[in-house]
C-alpha positions as CSV (number, residue, x, y, z in Angstrom):
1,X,11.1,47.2,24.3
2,X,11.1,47.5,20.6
3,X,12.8,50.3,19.4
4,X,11.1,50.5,16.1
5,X,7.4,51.5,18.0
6,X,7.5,55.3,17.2
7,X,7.8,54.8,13.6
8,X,5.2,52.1,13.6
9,X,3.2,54.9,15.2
10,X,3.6,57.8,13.4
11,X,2.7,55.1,10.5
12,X,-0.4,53.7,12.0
13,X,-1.7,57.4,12.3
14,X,-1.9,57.5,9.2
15,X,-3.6,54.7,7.9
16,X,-6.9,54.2,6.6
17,X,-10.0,53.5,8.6
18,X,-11.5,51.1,6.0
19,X,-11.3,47.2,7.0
20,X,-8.8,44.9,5.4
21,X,-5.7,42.8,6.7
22,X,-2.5,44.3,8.2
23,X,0.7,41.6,8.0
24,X,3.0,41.9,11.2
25,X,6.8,41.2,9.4
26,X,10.3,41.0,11.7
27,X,13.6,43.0,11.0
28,X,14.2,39.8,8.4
29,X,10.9,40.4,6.5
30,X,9.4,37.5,7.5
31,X,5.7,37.3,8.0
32,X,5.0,36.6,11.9
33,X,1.8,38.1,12.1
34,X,-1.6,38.6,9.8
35,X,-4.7,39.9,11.3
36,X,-8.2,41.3,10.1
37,X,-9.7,44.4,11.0
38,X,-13.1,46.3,10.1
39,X,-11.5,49.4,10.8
40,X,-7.5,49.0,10.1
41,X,-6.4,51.9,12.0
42,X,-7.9,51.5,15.3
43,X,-7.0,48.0,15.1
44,X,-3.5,48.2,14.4
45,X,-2.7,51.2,16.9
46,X,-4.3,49.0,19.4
47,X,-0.5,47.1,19.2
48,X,1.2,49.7,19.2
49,X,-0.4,52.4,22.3
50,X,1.9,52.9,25.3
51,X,1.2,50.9,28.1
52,X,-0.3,48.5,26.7
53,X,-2.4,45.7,27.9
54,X,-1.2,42.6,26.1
55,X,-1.1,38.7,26.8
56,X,2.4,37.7,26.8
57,X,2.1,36.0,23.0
58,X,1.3,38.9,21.5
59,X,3.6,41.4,23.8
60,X,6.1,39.0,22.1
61,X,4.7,39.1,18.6
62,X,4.6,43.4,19.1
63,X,8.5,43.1,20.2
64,X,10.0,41.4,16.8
65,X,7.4,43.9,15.0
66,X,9.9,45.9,12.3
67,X,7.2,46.6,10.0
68,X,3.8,46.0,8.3
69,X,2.3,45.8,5.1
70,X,-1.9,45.8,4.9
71,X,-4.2,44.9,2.0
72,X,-7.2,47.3,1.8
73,X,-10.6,45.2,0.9
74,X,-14.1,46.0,0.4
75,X,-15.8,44.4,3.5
76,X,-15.2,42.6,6.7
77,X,-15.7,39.2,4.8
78,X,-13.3,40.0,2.5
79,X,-11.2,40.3,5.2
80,X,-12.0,37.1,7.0
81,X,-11.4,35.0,4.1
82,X,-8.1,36.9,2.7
83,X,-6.8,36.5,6.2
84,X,-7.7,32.5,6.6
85,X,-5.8,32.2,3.1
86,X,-2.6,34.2,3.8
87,X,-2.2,32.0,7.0
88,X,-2.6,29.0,5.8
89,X,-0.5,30.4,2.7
90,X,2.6,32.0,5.2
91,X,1.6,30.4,8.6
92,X,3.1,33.1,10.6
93,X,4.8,32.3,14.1
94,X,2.0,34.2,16.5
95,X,-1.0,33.2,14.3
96,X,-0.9,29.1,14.3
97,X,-3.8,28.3,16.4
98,X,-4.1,24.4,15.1
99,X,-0.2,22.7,15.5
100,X,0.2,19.7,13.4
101,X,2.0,17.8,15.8
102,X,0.2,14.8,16.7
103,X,-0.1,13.4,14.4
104,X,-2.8,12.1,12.3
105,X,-4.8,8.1,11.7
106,X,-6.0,6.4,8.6
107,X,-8.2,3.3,7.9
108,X,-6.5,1.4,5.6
109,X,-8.7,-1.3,3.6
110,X,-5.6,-3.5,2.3
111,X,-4.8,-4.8,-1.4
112,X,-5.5,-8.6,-1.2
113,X,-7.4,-10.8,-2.3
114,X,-9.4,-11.1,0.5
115,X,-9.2,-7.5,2.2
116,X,-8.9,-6.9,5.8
117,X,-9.7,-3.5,7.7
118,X,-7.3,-1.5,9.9
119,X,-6.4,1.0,11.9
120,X,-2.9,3.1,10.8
121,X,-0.2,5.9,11.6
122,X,0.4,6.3,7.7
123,X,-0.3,5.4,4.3
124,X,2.9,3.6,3.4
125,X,1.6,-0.2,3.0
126,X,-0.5,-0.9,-0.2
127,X,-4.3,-0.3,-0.2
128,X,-7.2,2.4,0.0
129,X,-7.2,4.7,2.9
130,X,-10.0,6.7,4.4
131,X,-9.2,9.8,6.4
132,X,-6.5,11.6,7.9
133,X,-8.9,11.5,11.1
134,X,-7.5,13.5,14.0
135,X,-8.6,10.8,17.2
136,X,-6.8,7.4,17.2
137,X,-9.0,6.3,19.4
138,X,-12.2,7.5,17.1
139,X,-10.5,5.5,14.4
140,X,-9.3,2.7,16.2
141,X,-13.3,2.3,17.7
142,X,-14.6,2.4,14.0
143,X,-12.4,-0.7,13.0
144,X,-13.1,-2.8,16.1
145,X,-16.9,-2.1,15.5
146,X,-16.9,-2.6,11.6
147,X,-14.9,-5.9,11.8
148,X,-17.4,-6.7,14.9
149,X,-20.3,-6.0,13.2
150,X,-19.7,-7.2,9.7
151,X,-17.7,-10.0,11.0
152,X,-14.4,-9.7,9.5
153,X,-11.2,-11.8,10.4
154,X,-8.9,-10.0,13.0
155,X,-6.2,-12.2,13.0
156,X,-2.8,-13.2,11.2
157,X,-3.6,-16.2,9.0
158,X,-3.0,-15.4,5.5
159,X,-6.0,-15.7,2.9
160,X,-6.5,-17.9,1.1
161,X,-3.4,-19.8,1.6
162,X,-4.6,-20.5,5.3
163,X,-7.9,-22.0,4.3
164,X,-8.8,-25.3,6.1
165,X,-5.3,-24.7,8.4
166,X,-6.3,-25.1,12.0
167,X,-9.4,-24.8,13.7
168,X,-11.4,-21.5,13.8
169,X,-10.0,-19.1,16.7
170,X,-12.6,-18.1,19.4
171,X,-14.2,-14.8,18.0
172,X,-15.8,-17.3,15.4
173,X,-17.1,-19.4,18.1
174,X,-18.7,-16.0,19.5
175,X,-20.0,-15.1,16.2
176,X,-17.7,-12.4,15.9
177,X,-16.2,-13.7,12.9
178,X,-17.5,-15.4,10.0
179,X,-15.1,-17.6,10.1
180,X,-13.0,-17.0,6.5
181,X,-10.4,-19.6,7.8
182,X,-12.5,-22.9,7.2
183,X,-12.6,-22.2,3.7
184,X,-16.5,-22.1,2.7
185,X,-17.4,-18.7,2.5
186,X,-17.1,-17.5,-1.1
187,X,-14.7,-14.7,-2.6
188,X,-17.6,-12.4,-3.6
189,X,-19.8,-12.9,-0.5
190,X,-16.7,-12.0,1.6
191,X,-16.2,-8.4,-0.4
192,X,-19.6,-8.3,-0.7
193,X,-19.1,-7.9,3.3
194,X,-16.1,-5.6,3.4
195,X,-17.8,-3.7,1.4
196,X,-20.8,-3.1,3.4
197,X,-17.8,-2.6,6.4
198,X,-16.5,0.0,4.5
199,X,-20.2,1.8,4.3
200,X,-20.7,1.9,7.4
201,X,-17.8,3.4,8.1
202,X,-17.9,6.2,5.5
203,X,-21.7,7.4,5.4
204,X,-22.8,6.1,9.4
205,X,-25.2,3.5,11.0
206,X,-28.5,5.2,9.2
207,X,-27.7,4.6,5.8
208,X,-25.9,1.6,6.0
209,X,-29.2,0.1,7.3
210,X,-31.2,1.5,4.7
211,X,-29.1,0.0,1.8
212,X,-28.9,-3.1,3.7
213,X,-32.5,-2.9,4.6
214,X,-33.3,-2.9,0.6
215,X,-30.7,-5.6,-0.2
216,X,-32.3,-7.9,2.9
217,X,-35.8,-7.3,1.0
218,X,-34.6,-8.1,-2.7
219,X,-32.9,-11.0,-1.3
220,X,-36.2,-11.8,0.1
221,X,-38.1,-11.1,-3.2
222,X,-36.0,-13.7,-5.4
223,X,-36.0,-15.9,-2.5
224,X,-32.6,-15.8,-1.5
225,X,-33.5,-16.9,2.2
226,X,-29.8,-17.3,3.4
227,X,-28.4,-14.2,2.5
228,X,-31.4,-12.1,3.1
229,X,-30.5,-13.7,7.0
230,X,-27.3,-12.6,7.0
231,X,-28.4,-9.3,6.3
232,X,-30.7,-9.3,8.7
233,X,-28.2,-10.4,11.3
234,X,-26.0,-7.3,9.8
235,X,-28.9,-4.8,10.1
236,X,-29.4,-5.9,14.1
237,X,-25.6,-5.7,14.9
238,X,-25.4,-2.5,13.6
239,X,-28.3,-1.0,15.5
240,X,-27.0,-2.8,18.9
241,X,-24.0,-1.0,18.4
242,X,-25.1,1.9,17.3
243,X,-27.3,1.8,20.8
244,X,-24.5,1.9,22.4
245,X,-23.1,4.7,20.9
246,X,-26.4,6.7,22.0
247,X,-25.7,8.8,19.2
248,X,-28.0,7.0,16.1
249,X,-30.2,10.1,15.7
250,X,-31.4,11.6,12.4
251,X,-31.1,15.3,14.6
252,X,-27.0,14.9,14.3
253,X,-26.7,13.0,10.6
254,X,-24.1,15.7,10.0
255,X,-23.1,18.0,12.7
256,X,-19.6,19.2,14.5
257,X,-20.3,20.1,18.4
258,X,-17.2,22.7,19.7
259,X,-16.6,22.8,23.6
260,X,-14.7,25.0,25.3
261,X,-13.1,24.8,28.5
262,X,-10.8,27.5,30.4
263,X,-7.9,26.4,32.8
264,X,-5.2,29.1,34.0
265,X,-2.7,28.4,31.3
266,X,-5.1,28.6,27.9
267,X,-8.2,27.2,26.8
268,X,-9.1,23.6,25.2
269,X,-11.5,23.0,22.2
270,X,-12.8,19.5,21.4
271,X,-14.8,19.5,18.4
272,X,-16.6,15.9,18.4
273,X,-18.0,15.2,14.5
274,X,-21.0,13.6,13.3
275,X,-21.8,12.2,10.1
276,X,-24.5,9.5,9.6
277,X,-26.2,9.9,13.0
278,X,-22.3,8.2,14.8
279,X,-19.3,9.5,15.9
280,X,-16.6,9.8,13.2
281,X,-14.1,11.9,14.5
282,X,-12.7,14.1,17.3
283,X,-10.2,16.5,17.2
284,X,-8.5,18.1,20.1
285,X,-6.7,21.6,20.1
286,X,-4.8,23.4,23.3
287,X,-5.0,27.6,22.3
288,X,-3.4,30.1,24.3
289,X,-5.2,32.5,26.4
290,X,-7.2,35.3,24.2
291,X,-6.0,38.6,24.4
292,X,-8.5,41.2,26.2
293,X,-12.4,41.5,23.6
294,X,-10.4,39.0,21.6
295,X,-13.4,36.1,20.6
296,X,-11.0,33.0,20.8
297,X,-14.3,31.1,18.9
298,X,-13.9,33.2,16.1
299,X,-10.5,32.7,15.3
300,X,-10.7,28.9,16.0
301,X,-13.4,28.5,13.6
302,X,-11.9,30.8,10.7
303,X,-8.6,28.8,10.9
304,X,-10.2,25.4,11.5
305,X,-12.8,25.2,8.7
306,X,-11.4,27.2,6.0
307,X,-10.0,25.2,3.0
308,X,-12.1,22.6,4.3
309,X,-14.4,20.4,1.8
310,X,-16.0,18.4,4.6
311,X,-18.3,21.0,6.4
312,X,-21.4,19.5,8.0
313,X,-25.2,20.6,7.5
314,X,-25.0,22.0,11.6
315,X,-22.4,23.5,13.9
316,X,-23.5,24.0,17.3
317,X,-21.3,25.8,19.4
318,X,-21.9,27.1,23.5
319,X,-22.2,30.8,21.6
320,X,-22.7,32.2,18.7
321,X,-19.4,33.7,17.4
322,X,-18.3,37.3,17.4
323,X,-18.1,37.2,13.4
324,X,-20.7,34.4,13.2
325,X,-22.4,36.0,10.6
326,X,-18.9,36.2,8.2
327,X,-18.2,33.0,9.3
328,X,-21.6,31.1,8.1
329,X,-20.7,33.0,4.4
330,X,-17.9,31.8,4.6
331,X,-18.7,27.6,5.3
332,X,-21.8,28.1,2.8
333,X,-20.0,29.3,0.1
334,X,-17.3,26.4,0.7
335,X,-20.2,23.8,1.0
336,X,-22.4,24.8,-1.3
337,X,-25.1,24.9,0.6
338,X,-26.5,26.6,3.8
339,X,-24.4,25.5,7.0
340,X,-26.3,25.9,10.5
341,X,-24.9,28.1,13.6
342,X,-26.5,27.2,16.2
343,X,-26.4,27.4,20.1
344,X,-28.8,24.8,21.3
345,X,-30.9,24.9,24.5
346,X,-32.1,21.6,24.7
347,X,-32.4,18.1,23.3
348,X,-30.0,15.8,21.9
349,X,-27.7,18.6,20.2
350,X,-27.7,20.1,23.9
351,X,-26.3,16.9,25.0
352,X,-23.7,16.5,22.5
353,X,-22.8,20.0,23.4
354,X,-22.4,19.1,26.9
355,X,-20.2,15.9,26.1
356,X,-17.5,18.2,24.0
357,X,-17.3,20.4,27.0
358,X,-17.0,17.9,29.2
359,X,-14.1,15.9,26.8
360,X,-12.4,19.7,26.8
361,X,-12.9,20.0,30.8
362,X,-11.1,16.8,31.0
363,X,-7.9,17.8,29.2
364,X,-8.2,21.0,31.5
365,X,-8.3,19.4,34.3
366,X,-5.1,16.9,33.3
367,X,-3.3,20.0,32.3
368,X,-4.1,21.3,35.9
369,X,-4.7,18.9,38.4
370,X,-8.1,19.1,38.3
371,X,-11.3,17.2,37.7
372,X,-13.4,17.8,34.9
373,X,-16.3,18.7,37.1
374,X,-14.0,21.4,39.0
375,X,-13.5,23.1,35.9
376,X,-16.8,23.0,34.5
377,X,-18.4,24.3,37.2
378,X,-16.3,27.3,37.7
379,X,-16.8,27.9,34.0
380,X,-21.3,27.8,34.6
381,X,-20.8,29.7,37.6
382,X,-18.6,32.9,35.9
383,X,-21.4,32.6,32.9
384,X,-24.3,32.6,35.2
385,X,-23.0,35.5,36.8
386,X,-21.9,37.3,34.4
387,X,-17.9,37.3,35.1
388,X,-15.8,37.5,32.1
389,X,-13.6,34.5,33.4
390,X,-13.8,31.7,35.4
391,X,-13.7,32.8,39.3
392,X,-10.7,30.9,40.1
393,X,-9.9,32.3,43.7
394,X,-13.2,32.7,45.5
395,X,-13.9,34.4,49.3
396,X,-16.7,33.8,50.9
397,X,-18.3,35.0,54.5
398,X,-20.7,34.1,57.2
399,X,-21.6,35.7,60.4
400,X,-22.5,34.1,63.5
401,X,-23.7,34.7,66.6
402,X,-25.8,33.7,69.7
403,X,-28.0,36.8,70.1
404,X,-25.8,39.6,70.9
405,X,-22.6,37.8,72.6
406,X,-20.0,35.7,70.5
407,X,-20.3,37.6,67.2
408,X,-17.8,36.5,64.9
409,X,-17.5,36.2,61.6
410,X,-15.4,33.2,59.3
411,X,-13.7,33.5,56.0
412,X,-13.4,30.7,53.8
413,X,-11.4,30.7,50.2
414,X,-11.5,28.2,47.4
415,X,-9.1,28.1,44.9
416,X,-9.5,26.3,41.6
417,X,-12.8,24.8,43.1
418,X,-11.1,23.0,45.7
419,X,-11.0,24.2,49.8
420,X,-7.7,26.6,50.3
421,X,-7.7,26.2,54.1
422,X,-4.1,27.8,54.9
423,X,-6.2,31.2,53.8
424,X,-8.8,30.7,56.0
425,X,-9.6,34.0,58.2
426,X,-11.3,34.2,61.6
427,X,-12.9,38.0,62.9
428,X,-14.4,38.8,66.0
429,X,-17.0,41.3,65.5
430,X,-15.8,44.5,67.4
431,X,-18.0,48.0,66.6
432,X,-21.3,46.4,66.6
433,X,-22.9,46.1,70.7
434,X,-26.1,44.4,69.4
435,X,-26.8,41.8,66.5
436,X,-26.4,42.9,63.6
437,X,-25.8,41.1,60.3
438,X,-25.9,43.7,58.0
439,X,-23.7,45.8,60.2
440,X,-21.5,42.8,61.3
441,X,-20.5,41.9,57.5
442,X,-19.5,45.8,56.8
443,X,-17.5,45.7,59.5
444,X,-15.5,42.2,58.6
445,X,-15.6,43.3,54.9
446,X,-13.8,46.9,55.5
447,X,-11.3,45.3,57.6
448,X,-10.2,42.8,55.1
449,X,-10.9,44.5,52.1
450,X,-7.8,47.2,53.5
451,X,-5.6,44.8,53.3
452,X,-5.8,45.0,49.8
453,X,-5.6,48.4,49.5
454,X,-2.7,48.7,52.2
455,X,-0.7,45.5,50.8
456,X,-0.5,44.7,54.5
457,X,-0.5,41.0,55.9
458,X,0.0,38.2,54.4
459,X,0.1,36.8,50.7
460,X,-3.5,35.5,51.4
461,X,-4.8,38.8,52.8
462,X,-3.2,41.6,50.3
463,X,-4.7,39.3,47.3
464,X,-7.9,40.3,45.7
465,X,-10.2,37.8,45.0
466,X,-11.8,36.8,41.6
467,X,-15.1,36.6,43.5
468,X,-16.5,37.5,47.0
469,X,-19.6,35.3,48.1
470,X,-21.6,36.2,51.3
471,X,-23.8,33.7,53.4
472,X,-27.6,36.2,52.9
473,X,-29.4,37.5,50.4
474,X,-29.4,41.5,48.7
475,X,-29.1,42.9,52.0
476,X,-25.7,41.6,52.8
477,X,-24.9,42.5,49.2
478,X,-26.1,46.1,49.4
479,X,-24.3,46.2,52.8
480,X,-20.9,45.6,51.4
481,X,-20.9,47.1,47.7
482,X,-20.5,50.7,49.2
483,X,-17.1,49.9,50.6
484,X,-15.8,48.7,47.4
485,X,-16.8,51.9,45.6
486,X,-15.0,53.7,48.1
487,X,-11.7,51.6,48.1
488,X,-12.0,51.8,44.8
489,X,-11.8,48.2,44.4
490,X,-13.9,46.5,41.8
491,X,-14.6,42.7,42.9
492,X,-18.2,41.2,42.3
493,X,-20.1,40.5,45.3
494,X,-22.9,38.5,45.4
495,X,-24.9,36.7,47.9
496,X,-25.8,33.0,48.8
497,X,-29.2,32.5,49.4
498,X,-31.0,29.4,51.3
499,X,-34.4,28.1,51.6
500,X,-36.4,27.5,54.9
501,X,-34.3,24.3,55.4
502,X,-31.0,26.0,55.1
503,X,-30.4,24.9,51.4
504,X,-28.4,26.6,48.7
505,X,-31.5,28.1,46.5
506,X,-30.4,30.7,44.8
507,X,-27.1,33.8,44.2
508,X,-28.4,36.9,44.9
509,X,-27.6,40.5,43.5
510,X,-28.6,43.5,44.7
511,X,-31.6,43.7,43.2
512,X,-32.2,40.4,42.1
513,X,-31.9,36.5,42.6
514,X,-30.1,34.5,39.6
515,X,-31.2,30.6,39.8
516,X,-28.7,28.2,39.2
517,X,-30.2,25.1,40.1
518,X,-30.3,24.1,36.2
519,X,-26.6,24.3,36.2
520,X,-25.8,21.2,39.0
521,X,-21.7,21.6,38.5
522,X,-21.9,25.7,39.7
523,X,-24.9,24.6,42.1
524,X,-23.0,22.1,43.8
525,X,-19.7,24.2,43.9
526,X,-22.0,26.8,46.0
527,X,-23.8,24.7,48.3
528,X,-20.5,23.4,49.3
529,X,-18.7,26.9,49.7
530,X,-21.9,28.1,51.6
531,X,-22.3,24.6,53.9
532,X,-18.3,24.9,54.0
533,X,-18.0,29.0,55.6
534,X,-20.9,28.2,57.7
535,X,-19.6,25.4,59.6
536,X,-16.0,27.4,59.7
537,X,-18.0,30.6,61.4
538,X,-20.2,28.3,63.8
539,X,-17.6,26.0,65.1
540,X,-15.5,29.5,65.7
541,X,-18.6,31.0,67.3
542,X,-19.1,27.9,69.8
543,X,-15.2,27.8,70.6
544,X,-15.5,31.7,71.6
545,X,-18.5,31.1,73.7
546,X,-17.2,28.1,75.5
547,X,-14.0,30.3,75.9
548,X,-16.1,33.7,77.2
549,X,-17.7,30.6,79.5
550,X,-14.3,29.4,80.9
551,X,-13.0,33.2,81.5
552,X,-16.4,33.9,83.5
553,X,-15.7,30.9,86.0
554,X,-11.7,31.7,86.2
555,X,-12.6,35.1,87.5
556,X,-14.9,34.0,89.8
557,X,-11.6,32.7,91.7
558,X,-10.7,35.2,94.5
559,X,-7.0,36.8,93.1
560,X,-7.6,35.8,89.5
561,X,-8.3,38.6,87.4
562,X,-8.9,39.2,83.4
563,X,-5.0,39.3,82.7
564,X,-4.5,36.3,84.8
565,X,-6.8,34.4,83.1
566,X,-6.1,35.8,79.6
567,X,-2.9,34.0,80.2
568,X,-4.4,30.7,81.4
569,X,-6.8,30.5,78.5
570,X,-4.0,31.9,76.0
571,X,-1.6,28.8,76.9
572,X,-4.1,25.8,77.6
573,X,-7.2,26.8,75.3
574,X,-9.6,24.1,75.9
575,X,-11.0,23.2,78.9
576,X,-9.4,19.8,78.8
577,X,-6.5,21.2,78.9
578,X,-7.0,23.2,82.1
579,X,-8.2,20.5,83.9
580,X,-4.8,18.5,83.1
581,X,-2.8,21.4,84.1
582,X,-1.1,20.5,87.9
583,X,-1.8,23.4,90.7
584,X,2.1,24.4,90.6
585,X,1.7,24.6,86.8
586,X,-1.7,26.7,87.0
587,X,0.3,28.9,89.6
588,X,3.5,29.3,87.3
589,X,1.3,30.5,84.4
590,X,-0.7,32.9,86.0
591,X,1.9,34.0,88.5
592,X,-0.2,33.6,91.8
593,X,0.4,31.9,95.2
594,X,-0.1,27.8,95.6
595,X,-2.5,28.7,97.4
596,X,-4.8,30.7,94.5
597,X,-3.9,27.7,92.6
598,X,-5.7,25.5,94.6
599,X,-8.6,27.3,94.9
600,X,-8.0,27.7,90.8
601,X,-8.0,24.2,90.6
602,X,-11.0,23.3,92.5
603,X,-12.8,25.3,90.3
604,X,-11.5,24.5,86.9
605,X,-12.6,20.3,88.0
606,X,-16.2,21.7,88.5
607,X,-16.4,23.5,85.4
């Protein structure tokens, strides 16, 4: 505990209530912490409040606290930008959301007299460089597809001291290369080409094909035949590969798309950048978990953009920003010009939004032994319903019955998506005489449900759930939220609700249906919890009924009675087993005569 917190709080008490940044400083005076606040007192007594609340990062921060010094300013966007620039200035230990550790890739265009294009770790060898890009792989695909396109020379001969040495390798006989080697292609017309490379790569398919485009046309007009071909050739070989990109659109000449995606340890953003309708970079970050009404978005986007000269015409992010309003002063006044926020719905931008998730759901799932798919669909099913995380440890329950004998009920969990079956739960319906579903799920709920409250049972059955789903509709909902109010346990219930041909259609509240069939990840996690608890409370049902069917014809045995053949069906279950099961060993078990066992026997072959 750090000792210094009553003085910090007898100083935050007194401190102003207009917005600024405070800066966090350790017994050595070194910055470890700067932070914004619109209102600096609540915000900074918020660190300091007993029993506190706070993610392990910034419990730690709060322990090396000593001190604080704050800069009083005029307006929250004062504050966000005074704050960006005194981190990047100090970089404090608890603020660096962005580690530069991996790294970063260049494309180096090298100083000969006939250039090549490459892919590089640094900027040592001799040339012009374009980047730092953050992907390898981004970079690396640029240079493979501008040497493809433009037909460059990939390979070790030295030009032009290697002219007419050796035949042409094979990526000239697949018109992949020009074909430099032989010697007949011309100094200029070579740059000429590297230069158009170089285009392409900097400013995107689009605009490269108009320049070209309008070179292929004057080459026409003074009729230059052979070079307005080559052209051509260029033009086609850039659209083919931009096709398969499926990215060429005028909609994303100049856009960043941010993903997010939650795993247990933190949360990854993949921010996939656009410029000239194509992919030219992608950077990926790992953050730590945010702290309670903390908008990780906000932060990422303060840290990541500011400074930055490079800021596209759009953004679109999966929601708009706590401070999205500072922020978009902020990137305008650093571009110049107006920079979009925007959330999209549908369309292409949708779809690029949907690929950063899924590149950040990826990394998730690596990080945790997941699949993408697992994690995205817990992430659309705690949106859709309103959670403020992903439900990572989900209950669900169906009853079943045939009319009013064999009412049980199953219990099925799913943990990270996946089927948890060592916590699966069986209940035989005990206070309700006649079928009841409503009745039958308060009944299973209240008993489980106390061994939360009681910490009684096992590790599976004193945990409390992230989410409880029930196989019905409101009624089953309405049935069960009353016992939660009076445990005084808050876990959101909802219901599963199926069609007339036992489908997965739609959750249900208590009051209303919420459709998720637009979101197929979170539908198809549901349908196979609610297909998955339904099988588990049927195939319990029908082994309880054939058991109720076995006791019936036991104790129609003359000296067999219910304890007698409690202990017969306790040790051999099935009736297979019974029917294996020697007279002797029949009369051993249920401690009767040979005799009775005979009789016992007979029976049990008829069943």
């Amino acid at each position: 505990m750090n000792q210094r917190l009553p003085y910090l709080r007898e100083k935050t008490s007194k401190l102003t209530t207009s917005p600024g940044v405070y800066i966090m400083k350790n017994r050595e005076k070194a910055i470890i912490y700067i932070g914004k606040a619109k209102n600096l007192r609540n915000r900074v007594t918020s660190y300091f409040r007993e029993n506190p609340d706070h993610t392990p990062k910034v419990a730690a921060m709060v322990s090396n606290v000593y001190d604080y010094d704050y800069i009083v300013v005029d307006s929250e966007y004062e504050a966000l930008v005074l704050e960006c620039s005194l981190i990047k200035q100090h970089r404090p230990k608890y603020n660096i959301l962005l580690k530069d550790d991996k790294g970063y890739h260049y494309i180096r265009i090298s100083d000969e007299e006939y250039p090549r294009i490459t892919n590089e770790k640094n900027t040592k060898a001799p040339g012009t460089y374009l980047g730092p890009y953050t992907s390898g792989a981004v970079t690396k695909e640029a240079v493979s597809e501008a040497n493809r396109v433009f037909m460059l020379p990939t390979c070790r001969r030295v030009f032009p001291r290697d002219f007419g040495k050796g035949r042409p390798c094979l990526n000239y006989h697949i018109k992949q290369c020009m074909g430099l080697c032989r010697g007949k292609i011309s100094r200029e017309t070579y740059l000429a080409a590297v230069e158009q490379a170089v285009d392409f790569i900097k400013t995107g398919s689009e605009q490269s094909v108009e320049r070209m485009e309008q070179e292929m046309n004057e080459a026409a007009e003074r009729l230059d035949f052979e070079k307005a071909a080559v052209l051509r050739d260029r033009i086609n070989a850039v659209k083919k590969a931009s096709e398969k990109q499926k990215i060429i659109s005028s909609t994303v000449d100049s856009a960043d798309v941010i993903g997010m995606a939650e795993h247990p340890g933190g949360v990854f953003v993949s921010v996939l950048m656009y410029r000239g309708g194509r992919l030219f970079d992608k950077a990926v970050f790992e953050l730590d978990r945010p702290e309670e009404g903390e908008d990780l978005l906000s932060r990422f986007m303060s840290q990541f953009y500011y400074g930055r000269t490079d800021i596209p015409k759009l953004i679109a992010v999966d929601h708009i920003p706590e401070d999205g309003s500072l922020i978009s002063e902020m990137l305008a006044k650093q571009a110049g010009r107006t920079v979009e926020l925007r959330l999209p719905q549908r369309g292409i931008v949708s779809q690029l939004l949907r690929l950063a998730k899924d590149n950040s759901a990826e990394y998730a799932a690596l990080r945790n032994d997941r699949t993408g798919r697992e994690i995205i669909a817990l992430e659309q099913l705690g949106k859709s319903l309103g959670l403020d995380e992903p439900p990572r440890y989900i209950e669900a329950y169906d009853i079943s019955n045939l009319s009013s004998e064999s009412m049980v009920a199953g219990m099925v969990v799913f943990e990270e998506g996946r089927p948890l079956k060592k916590a699966y739960k069986r209940f035989t319906i005990k206070e309700q005489e006649l079928q009841n579903d409503y009745g039958s799920m308060h009944e299973v709920l209240k008993r489980r449900l106390m061994h939360i409250v009681t910490q009684e049972g096992d590790e599976y059955f004193t945990r409390t759930p992230d989410l409880i789903l029930l196989d019905g509709g409101k009624g089953h909902v309405n049935a069960v939220v009353p016992i939660l109010k009076e445990l005084g346990l808050d876990i959101p219930v909802f219901g599963m609700v199926k069609d007339s041909k036992h489908r997965t259609r739609a959750i249900a509240t208590g009051g209303r249906e919420i459709q998720i069939s637009n979101m197929r990840a979170a539908f198809d996690l549901v349908t196979a919890i609610q297909d998955e608890v339904h099988r588990y409370s049927v195939s319990f049902m029908h082994a309880k009924h054939r058991k109720k069917t076995y006791s019936s014809q036991i104790l129609g045995v003359k000296g067999i009675g219910e304890k007698k053949a409690a202990k017969l069906l306790t040790k051999y279950k099935t009736k297979e087993n019974l029917r294996r099961a020697a007279p002797e060993e029949l009369a051993q078990t249920a401690g009767v005569s040979l005799e009775t066992a005979m009789e016992l026997w007979k029976a049990i072959q008829e069943m």
